[in-house]
Residue frames relative to the residue before (quaternion, step in Angstrom):
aa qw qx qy qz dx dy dz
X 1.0000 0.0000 0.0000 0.0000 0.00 0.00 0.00
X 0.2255 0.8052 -0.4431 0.3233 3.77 1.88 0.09
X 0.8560 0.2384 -0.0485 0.4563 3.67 0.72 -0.71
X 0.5628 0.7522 -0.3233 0.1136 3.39 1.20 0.64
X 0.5667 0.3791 -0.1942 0.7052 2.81 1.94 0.35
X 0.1130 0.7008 -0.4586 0.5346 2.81 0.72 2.14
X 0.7966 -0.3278 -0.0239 0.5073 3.29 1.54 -0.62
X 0.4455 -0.7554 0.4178 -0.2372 1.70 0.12 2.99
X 0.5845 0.6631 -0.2456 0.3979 3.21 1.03 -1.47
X 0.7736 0.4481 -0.1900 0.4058 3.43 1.09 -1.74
X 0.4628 0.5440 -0.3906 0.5807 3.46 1.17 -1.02
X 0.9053 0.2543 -0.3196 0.1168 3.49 -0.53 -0.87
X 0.4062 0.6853 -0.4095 0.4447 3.20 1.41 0.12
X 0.6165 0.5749 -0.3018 0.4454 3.16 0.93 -1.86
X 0.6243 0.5029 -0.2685 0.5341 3.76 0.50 -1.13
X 0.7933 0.3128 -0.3027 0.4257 3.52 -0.01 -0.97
X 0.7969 0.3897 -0.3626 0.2855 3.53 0.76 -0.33
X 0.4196 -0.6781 0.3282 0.5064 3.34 1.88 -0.05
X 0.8705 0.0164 -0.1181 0.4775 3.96 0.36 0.80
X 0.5204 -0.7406 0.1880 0.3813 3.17 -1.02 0.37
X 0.2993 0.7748 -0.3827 0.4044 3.09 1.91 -0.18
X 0.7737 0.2881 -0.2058 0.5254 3.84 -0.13 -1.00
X 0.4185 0.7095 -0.3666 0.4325 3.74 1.16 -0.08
X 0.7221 0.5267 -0.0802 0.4412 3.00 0.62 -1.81
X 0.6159 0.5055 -0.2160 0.5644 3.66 0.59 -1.58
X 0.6721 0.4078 -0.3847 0.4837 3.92 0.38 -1.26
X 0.8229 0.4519 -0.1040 0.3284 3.77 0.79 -1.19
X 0.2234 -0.7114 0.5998 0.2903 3.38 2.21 0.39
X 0.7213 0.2611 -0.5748 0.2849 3.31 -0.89 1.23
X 0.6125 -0.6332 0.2574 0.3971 3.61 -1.06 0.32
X 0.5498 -0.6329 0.2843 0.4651 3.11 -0.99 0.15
X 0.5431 0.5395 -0.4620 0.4478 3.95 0.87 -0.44
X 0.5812 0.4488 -0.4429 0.5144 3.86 0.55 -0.30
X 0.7794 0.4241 -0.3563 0.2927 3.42 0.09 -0.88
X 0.4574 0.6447 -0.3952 0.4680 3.31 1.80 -0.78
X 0.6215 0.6050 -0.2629 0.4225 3.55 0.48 -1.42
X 0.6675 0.5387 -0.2470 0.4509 3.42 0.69 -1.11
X 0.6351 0.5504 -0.1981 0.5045 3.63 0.74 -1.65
X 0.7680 0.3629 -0.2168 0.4811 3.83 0.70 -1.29
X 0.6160 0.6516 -0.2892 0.3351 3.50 1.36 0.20
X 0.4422 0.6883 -0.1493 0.5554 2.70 2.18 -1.05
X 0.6765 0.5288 -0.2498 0.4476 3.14 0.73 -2.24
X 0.6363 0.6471 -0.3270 0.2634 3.74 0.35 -1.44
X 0.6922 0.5653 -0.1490 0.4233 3.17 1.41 -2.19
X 0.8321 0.1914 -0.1712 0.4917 3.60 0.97 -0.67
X 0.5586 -0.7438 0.3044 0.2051 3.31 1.40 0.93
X 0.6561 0.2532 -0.3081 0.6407 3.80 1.57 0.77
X 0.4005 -0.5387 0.6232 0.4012 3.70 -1.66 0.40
X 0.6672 -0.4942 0.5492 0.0944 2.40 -2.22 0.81
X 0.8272 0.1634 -0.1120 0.5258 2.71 0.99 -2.17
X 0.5312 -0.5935 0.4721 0.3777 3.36 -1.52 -0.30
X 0.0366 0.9235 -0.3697 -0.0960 3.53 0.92 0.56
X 0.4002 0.6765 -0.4746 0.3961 3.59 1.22 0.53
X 0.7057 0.5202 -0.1142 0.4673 3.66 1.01 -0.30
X 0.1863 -0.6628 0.7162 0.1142 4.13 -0.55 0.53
X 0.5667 -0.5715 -0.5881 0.0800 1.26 -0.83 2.26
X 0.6988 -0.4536 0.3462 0.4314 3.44 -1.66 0.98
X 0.0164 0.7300 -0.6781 -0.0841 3.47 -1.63 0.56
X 0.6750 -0.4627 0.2777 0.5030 3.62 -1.04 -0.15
X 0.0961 -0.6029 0.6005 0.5165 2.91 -1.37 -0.26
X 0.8582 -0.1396 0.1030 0.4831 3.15 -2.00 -0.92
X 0.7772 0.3794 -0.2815 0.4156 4.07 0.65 -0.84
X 0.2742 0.8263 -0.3292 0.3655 3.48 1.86 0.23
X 0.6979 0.5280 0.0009 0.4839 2.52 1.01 -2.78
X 0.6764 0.3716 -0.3759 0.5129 3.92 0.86 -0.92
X 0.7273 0.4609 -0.4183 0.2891 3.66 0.27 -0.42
X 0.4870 0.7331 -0.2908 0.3752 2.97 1.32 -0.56
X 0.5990 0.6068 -0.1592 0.4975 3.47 1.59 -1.67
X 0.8345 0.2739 -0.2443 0.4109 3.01 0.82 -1.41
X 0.5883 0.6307 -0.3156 0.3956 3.80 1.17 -0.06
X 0.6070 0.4423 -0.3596 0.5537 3.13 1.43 -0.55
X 0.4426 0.6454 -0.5221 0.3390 4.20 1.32 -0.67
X 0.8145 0.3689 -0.1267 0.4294 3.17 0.40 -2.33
X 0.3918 0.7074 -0.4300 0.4015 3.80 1.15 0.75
X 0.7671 0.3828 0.0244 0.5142 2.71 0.92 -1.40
X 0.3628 0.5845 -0.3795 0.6187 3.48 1.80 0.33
X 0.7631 0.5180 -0.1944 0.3340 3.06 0.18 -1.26
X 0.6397 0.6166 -0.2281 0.3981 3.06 1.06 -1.64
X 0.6071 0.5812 -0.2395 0.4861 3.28 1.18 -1.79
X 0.7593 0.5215 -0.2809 0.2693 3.59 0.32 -1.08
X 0.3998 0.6266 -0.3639 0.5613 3.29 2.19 -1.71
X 0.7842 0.4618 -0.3121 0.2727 3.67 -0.28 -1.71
X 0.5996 0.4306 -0.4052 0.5394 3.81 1.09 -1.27
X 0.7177 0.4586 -0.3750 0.3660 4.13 -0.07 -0.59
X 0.5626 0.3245 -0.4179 0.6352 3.75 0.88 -0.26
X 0.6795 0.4929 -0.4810 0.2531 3.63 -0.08 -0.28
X 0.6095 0.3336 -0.3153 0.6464 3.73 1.68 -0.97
X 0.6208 0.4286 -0.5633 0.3370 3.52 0.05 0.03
X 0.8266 0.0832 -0.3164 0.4579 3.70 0.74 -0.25
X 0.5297 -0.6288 0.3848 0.4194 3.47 0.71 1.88
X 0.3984 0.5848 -0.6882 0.1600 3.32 -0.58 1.43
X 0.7801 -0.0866 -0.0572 0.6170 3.44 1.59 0.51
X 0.0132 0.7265 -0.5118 0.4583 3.29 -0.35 1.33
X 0.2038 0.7860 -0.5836 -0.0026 3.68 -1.01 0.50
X 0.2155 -0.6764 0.7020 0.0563 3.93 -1.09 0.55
X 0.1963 -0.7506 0.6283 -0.0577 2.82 -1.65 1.26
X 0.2406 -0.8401 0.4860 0.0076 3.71 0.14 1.51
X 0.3579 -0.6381 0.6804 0.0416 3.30 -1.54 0.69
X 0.4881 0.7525 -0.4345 -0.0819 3.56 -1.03 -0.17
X 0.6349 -0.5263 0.3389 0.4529 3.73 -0.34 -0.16
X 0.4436 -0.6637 0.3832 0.4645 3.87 -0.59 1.04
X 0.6123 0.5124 -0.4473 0.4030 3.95 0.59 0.16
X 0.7683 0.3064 -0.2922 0.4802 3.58 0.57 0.00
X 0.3839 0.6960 -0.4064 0.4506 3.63 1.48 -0.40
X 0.9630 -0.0835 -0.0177 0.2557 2.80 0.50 -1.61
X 0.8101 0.3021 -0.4000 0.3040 2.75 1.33 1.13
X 0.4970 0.5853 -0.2672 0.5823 3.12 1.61 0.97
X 0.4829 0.6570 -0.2583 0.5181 4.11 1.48 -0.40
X 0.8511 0.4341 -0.1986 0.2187 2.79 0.16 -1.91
X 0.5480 0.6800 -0.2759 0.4014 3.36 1.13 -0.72
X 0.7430 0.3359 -0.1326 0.5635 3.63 1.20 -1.55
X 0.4749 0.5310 -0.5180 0.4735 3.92 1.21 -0.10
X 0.5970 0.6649 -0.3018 0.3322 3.50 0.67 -1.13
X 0.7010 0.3806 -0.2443 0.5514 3.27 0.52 -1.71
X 0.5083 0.5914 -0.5018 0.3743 3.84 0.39 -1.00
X 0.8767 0.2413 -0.1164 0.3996 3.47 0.02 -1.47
X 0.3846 0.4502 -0.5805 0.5590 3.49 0.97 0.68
X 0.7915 0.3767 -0.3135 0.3653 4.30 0.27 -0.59
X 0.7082 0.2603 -0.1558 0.6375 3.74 1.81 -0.60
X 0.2345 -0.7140 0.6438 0.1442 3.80 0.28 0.50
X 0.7187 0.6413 -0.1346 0.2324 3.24 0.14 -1.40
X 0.6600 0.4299 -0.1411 0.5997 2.90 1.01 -1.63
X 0.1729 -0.7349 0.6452 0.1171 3.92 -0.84 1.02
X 0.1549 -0.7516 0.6357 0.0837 3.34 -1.39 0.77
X 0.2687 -0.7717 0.5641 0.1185 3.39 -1.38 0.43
X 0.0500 0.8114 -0.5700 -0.1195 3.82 -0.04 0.10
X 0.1121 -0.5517 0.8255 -0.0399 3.58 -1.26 0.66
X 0.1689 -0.6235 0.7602 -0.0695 2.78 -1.98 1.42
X 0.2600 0.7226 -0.6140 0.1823 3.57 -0.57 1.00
X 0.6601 -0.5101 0.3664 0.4120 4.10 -1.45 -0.14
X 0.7240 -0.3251 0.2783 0.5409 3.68 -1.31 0.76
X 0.8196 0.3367 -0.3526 0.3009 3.62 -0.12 -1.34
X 0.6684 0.5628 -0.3682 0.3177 3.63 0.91 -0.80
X 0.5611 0.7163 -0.1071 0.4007 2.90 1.52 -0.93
X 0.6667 0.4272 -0.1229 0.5983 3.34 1.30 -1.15
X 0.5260 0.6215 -0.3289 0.4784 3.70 1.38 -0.56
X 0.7634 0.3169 -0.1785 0.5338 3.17 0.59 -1.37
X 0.4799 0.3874 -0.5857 0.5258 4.08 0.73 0.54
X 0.7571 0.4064 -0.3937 0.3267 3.50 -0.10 -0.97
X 0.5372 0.6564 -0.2880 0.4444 3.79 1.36 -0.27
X 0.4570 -0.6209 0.5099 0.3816 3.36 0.60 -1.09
X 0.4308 0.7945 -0.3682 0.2182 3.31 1.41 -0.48
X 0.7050 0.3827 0.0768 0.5921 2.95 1.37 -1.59
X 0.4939 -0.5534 0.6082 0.2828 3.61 -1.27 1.04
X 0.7522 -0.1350 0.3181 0.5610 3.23 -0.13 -1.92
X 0.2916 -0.6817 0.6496 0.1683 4.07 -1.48 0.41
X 0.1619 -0.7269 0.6278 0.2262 3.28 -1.29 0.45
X 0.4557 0.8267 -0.2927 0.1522 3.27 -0.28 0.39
X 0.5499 -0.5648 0.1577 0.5947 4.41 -0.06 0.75
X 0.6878 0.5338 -0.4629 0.1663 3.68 0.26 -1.21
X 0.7433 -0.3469 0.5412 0.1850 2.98 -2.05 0.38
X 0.1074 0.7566 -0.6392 -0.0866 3.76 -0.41 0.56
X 0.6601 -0.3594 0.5309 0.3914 3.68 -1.64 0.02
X 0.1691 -0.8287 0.5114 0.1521 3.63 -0.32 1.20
X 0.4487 0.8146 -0.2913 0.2242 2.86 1.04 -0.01
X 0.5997 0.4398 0.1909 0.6407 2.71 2.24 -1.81
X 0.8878 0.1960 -0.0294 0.4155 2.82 0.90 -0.78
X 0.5446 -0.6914 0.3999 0.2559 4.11 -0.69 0.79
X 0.4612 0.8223 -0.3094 -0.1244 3.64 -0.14 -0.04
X 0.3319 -0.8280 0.4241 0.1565 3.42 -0.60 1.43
X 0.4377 -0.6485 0.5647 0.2628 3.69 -0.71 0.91
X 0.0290 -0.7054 0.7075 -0.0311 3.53 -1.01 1.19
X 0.8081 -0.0994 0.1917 0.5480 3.64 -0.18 -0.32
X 0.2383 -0.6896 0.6838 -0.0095 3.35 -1.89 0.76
X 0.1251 -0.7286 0.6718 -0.0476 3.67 -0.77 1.43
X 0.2090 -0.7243 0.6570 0.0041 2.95 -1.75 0.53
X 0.4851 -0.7277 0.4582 0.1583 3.11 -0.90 2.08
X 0.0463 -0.8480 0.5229 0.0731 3.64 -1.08 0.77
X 0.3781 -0.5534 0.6224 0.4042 4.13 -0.67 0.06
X 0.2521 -0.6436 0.7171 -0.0892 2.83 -1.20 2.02
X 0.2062 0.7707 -0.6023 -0.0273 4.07 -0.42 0.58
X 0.6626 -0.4283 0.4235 0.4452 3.29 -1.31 0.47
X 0.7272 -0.3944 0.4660 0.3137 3.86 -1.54 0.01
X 0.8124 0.3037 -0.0637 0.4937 2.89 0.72 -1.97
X 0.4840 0.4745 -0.5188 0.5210 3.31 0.65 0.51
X 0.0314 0.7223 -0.6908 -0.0105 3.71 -0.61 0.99
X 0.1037 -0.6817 0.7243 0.0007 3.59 -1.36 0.60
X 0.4206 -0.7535 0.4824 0.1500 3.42 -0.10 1.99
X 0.7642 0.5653 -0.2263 0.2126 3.56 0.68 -0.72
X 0.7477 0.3799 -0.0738 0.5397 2.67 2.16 -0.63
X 0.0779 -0.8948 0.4376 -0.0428 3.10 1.44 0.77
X 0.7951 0.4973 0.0022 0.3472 2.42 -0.25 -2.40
X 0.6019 0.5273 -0.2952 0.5221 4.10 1.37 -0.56
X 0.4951 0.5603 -0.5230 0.4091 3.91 0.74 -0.83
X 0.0574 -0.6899 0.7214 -0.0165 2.65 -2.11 0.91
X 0.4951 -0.6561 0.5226 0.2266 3.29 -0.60 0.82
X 0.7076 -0.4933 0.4396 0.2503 3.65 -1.42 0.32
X 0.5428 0.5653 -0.1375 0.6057 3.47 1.23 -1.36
X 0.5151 0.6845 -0.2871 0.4285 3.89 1.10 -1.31
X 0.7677 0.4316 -0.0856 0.4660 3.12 0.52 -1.91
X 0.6904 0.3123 -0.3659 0.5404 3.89 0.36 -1.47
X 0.5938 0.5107 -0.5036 0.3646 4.18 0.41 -0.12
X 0.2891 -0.7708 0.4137 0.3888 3.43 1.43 -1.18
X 0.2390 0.7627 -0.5840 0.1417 3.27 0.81 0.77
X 0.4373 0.7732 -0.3216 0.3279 3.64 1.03 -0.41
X 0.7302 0.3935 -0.1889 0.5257 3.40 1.61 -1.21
X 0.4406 0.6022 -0.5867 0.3147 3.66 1.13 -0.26
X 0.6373 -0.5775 0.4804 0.1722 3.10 -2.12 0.01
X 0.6775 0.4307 -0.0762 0.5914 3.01 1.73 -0.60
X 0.3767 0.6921 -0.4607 0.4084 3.53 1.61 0.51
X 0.5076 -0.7057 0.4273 0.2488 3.61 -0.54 0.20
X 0.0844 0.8637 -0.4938 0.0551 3.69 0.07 0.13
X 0.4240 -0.7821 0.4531 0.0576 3.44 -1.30 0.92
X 0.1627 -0.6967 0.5998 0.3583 3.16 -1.28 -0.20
X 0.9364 -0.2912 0.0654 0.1848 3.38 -1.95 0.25
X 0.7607 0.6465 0.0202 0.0551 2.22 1.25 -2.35
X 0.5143 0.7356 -0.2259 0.3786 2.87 2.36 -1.24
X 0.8303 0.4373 -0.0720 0.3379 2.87 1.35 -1.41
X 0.2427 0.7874 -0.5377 0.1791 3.63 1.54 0.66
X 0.7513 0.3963 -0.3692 0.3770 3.62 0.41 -1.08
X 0.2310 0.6756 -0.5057 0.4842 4.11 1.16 1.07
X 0.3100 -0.7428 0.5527 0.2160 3.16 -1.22 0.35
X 0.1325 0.9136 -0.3274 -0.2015 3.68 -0.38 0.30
X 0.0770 -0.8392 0.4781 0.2475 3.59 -0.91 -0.01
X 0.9434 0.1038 -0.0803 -0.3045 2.87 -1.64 0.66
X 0.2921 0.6944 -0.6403 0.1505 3.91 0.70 -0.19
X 0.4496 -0.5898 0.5831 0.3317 3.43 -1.64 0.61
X 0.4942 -0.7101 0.2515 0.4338 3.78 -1.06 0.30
X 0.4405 0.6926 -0.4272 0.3790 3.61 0.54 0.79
X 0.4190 0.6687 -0.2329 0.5683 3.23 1.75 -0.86
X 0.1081 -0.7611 0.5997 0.2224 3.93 -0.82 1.11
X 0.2841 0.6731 -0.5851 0.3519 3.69 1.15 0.66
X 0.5463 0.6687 -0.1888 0.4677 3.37 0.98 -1.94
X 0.6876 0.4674 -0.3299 0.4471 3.64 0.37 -1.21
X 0.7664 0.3587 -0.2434 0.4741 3.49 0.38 -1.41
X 0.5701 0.5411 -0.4669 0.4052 3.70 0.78 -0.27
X 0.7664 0.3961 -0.3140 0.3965 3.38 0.60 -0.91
X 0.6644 0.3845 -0.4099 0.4926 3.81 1.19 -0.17
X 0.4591 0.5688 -0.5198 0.4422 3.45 1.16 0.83
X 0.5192 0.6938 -0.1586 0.4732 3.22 0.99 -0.92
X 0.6482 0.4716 -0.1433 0.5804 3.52 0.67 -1.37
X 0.7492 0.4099 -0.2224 0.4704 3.36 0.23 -1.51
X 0.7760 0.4463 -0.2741 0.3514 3.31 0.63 -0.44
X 0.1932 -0.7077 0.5368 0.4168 3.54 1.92 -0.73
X 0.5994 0.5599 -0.5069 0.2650 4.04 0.40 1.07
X 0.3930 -0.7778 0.4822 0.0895 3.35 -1.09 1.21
X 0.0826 0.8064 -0.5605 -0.1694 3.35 0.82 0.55
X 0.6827 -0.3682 0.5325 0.3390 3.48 -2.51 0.68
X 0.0167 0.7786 -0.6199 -0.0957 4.07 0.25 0.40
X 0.0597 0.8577 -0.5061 -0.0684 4.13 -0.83 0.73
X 0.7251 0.0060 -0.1284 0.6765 3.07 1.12 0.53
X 0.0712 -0.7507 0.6564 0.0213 3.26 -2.03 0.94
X 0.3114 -0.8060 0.5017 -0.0411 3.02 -1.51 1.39
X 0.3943 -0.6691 0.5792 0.2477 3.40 -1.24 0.58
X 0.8104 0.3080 -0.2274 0.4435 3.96 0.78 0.17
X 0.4340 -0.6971 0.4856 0.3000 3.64 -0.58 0.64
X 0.5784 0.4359 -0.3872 0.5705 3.92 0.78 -0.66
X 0.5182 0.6759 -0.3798 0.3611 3.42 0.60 -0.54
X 0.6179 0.5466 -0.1137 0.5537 3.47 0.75 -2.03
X 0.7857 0.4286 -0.2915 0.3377 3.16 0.09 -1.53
X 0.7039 0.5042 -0.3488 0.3588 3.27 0.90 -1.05
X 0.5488 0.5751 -0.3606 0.4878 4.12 1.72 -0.46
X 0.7708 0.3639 -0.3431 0.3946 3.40 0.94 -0.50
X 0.5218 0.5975 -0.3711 0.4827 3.54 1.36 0.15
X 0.5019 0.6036 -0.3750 0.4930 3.40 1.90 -0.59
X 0.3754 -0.6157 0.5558 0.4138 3.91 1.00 -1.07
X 0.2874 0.6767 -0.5844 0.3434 4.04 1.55 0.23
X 0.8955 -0.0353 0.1655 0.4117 3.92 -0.25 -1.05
X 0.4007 -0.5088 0.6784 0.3469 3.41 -1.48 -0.24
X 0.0103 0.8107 -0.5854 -0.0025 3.25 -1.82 0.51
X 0.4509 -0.6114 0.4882 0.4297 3.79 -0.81 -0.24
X 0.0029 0.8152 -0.5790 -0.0141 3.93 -0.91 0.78
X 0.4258 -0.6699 0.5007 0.3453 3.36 -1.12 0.31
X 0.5064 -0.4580 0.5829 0.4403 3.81 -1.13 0.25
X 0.7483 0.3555 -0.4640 0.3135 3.81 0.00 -0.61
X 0.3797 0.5200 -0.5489 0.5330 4.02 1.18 -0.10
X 0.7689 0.4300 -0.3948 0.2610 3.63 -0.50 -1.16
X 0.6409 0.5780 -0.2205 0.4544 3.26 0.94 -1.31
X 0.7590 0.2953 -0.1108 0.5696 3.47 0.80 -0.35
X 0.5877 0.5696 -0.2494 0.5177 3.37 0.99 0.51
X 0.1681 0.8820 -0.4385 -0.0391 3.40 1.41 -1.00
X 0.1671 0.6668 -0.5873 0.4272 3.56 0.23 1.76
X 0.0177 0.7539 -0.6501 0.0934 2.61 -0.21 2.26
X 0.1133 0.8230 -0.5560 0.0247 4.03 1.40 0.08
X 0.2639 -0.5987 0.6647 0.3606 3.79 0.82 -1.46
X 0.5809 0.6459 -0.4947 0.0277 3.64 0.65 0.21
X 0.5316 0.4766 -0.2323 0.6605 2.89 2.15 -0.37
X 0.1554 -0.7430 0.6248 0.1827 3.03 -1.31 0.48
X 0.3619 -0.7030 0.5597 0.2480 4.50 -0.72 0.46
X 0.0939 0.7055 -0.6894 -0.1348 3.41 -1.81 0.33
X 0.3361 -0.7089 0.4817 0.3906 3.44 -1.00 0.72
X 0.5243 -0.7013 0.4677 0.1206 3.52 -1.56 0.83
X 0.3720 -0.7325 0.5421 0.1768 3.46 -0.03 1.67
X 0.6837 0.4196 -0.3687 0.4697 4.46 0.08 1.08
X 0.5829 -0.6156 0.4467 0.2859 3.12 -1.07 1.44
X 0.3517 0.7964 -0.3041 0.3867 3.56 1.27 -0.60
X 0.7201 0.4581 -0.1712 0.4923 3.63 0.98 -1.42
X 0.7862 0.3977 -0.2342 0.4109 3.73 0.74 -0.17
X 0.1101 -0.7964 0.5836 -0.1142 3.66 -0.79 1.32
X 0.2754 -0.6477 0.6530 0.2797 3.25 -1.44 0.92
X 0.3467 -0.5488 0.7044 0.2871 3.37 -1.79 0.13
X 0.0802 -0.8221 0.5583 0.0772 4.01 -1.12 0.69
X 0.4078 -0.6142 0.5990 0.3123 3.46 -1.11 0.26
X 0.0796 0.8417 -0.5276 -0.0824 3.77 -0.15 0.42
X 0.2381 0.8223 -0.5168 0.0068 3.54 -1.86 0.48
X 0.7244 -0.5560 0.0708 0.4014 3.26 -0.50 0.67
X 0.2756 -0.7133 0.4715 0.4393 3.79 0.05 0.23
X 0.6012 0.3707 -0.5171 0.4834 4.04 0.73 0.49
X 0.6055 0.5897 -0.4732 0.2484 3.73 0.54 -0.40
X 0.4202 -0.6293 0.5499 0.3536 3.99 -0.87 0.92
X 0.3254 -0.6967 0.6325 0.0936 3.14 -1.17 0.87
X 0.2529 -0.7555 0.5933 0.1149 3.76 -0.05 1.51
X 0.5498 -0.4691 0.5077 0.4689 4.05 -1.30 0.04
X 0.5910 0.4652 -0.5300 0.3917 3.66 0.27 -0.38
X 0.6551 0.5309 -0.3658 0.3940 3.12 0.65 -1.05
X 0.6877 0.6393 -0.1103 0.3258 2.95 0.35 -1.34
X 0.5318 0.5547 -0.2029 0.6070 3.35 1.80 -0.79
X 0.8539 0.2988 -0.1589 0.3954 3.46 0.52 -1.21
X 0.2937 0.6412 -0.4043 0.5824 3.49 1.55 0.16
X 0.8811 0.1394 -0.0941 0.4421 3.76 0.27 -1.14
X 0.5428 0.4801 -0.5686 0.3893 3.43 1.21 0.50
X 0.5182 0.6725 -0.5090 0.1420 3.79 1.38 -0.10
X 0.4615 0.7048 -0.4851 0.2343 3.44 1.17 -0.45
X 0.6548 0.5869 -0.4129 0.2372 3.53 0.59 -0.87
X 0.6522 0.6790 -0.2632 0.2104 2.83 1.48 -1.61
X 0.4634 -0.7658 0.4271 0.1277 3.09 -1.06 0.81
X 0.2888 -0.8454 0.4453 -0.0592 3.54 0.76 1.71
């Protein structure tokens, strides 16, 4: 009986039009097919519908229940047609974001804003947490989509290239290294982008071992790329303290506490022109990261989504 309300559609017409005759005509098909059809139904659930001893046919008693229950899963339907035009034309709809606590919170907010000044409707959620939690909660369901540097399993996982930062040596002021004068960059340096020319100077590590440094914790894919800087570089840095936030760091090296590794997209969004920190670019392929939109390669992409996925290009990483 798995399939008797399969054609629901037919029964109810037939019902609604009071026979099968005007049934048919409404249903451009003939009327001996449609009979056929009706006695197929009838067959599957092993009573008549109609009462066909009578002009014109009515139900009978299991007529009257299908009817109830065809008009229920009607109105299921209906509801469902109505919710799916509504997210198709973002009149309700909702996305659940991921991202690192450096772009959450200071690179997002600006384009979440505008988003929901153009989709009211559509609700958003953001969670800031590290690469791995982050990736947990995509591979859960927790999460729509993450923005954020790591590497996912492509296999499993979508990922659109949005933008591409470069990791820099963040050192206190007062820490001067005579050798590298002529390499310092200034904050202003960085939001101007002198960092990306070709003809910028750039260092390596080594000068700077007897520096203290601190930090990403290891969960942190900053942390990752720091330590295959590190590697790549054969440098052990003096490491005194580790953190779970980059504004965090930033805010110890602005203290003059340590040296560290930063992204250009912190500076740029930070606009600390104090001079307490001085920047060097970093002479190792090591120094350069994409940021991605990620998401599951089973997850339906809704148009909202689908909207905000492609308003990230504008954003200003």
């Amino acid at each position: 009986m798995s399939n008797c309300f399969s054609k629901k559609d037919i029964i109810y017409t037939i019902y609604k039009e009071g026979g099968i005759s005007k049934a048919a005509q409404r249903l451009y098909v003939s009327q001996p097919s449609l009979s056929a059809m009706v006695k197929k139904v009838e067959d599957e659930i092993g009573l008549p519908l109609f009462d066909r001893t009578v002009k014109p046919i009515r139900l009978t008693e299991t007529g009257k229940e299908y009817i109830k229950a065809a008009e229920s899963i009607l109105a299921i339907e209906n509801g469902f047609d109505s919710y799916i035009d509504s997210v198709n034309n973002l009149q309700r709809g909702s996305i659940s974001i991921g991202s690192n606590q450096l772009l959450s919170s200071l690179v997002l907010p600006a384009y979440i804003s505008s988003f929901i000044s153009d989709y009211p409707n559509i609700r958003l959620s953001l969670t800031d947490a590290n690469s791995v939690t982050l990736a947990d909660g995509l591979m859960s369901g927790d999460l729509d989509l993450i923005i954020d540097n790591h590497r996912l399993d492509p296999d499993l996982f979508e990922m659109k290239h949005i933008s591409t930062e470069h990791l820099l040596l963040a050192v206190p002021a007062k820490f001067d290294v005579p050798h590298f004068r002529g390499a310092r960059l200034t904050a202003k340096d960085i939001i101007d982008g002198r960092h990306l020319a070709h003809d910028t100077a750039s260092v390596t590590l080594d000068p700077f071992r007897d520096i203290p440094f601190i930090l990403m914790t290891k969960e942190n894919d900053t942390r990752e790329h720091t330590d295959k800087l590190f590697d790549s570089q054969r440098f052990a840095p003096k490491v005194i303290l580790e953190l779970d936030r980059l504004v965090t760091l930033y805010a110890f090296i602005r203290l003059g506490t340590a040296a560290s590794i930063v992204s250009d997209t912190l500076i740029r969004n930070t606009s600390d022109y104090s001079g307490e920190v001085v920047f060097y670019k970093i002479d190792d392929l090591q120094s350069v990261r994409n940021i991605y939109v990620s998401f599951r390669r089973t997850k339906y992409i809704t148009k909202a989504m689908d909207l905000f996925i492609r308003g990230l290009d504008s954003c200003i990483f």
